[in-house]
Phi, psi and omega in degrees: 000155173263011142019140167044354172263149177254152205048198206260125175303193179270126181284215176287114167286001158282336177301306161325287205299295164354328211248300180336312197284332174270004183260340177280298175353286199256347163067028172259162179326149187282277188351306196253027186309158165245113174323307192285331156345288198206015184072182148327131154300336266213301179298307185300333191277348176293308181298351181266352190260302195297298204285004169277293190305317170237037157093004164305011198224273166350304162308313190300284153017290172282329184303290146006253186318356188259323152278314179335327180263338189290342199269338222025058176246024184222130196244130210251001199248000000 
């Protein structure tokens, strides 16, 4: 049961993560992601805010870059 728990689980996280990449994308206000889209503006920027802070973003990174050099697709000079 969910008892004692608060707030919404996490709904589609790629759907999330879209609406991060499209508010870094287009450089508009967290206000104005479109809601149908991506959901509450609210959730995404909460969740982005939660994957700063405890380094999911920093993995996501190394991860990336690491195929990426595996890939030979990073000229590193």
């Amino acid at each position: 049961s969910n008892q004692g728990r608060r707030g919404h689980p996490f709904g589609d996280h790629r759907r999330v993560v879209e609406g991060i990449a499209y508010r870094y994308r287009t450089g508009i206000p967290w206000r104005d992601l479109p809601r149908e889209q991506f959901g509450p503006w609210q959730t995404v920027w909460k969740r982005h805010r939660r994957y700063a802070a405890d380094g999911t973003w920093d993995r996501v990174l190394t991860q990336v870059l690491a195929e990426a050099d595996a890939a030979g697709m990073i000229d590193w000079a």
